[in-house]
C-alpha positions in Angstrom: 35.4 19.2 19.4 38.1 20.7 17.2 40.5 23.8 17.5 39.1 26.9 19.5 35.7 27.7 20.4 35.6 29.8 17.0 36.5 27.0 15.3 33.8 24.4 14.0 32.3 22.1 16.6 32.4 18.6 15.7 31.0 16.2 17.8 29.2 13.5 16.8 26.6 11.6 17.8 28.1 8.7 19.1 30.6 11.0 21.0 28.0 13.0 23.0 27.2 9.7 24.0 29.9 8.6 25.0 31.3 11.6 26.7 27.6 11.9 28.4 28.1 8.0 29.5 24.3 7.6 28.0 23.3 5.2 25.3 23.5 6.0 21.3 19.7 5.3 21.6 18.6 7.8 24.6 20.9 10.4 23.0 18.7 10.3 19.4 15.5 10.0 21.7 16.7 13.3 23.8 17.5 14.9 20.4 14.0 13.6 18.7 11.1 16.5 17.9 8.7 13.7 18.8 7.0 13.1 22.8 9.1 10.5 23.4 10.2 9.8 26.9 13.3 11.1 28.1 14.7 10.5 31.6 15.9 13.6 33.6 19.1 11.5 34.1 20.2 11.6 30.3 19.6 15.1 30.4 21.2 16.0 33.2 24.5 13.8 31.6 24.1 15.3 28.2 24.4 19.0 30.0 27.3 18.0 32.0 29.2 16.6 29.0 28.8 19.9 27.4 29.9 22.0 30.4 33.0 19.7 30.8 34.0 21.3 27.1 33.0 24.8 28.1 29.5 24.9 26.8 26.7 26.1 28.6 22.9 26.0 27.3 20.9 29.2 28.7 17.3 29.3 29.0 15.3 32.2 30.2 11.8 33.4 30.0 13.5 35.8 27.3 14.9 33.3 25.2 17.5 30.3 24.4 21.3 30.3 24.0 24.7 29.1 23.8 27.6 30.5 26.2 31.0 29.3 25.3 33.2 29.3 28.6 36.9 29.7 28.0 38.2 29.1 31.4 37.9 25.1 30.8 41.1 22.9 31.7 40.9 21.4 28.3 40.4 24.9 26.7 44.3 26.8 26.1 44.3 31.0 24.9 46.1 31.8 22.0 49.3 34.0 22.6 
């Protein structure tokens, strides 16, 4: 992830993975539109690696979305 949150966010693929300690592989089959399986585990790491850099995935019966947290340890305001 690069700069501030309003900045462009950069990870790659094999980063996720690697900050989600999950395999290149389960990564593209968690990310796939087909039915393939995916174990609640690499989920569950995937959402924490995201959390750890202030993102937060919402879901509610009203919709989807993204919450950018700014009170992270590796997150630092602007003066």
């Amino acid at each position: 992830m690069s700069g501030e949150f309003g900045g462009r966010f950069s990870w790659t693929q094999e980063t996720l993975a690697d900050k989600a300690r999950v395999s290149l592989t389960a990564l593209k089959r968690l990310e796939s539109e087909s039915s393939l399986e995916v174990y609640e585990t690499t989920r569950d790491q995937v959402r924490r690696a995201f959390e750890a850099a202030g993102i937060v995935l919402l879901s509610t019966d009203k919709g989807k979305g993204v919450l950018l947290h700014h009170d992270t340890p590796n997150h630092q305001r602007r003066r």
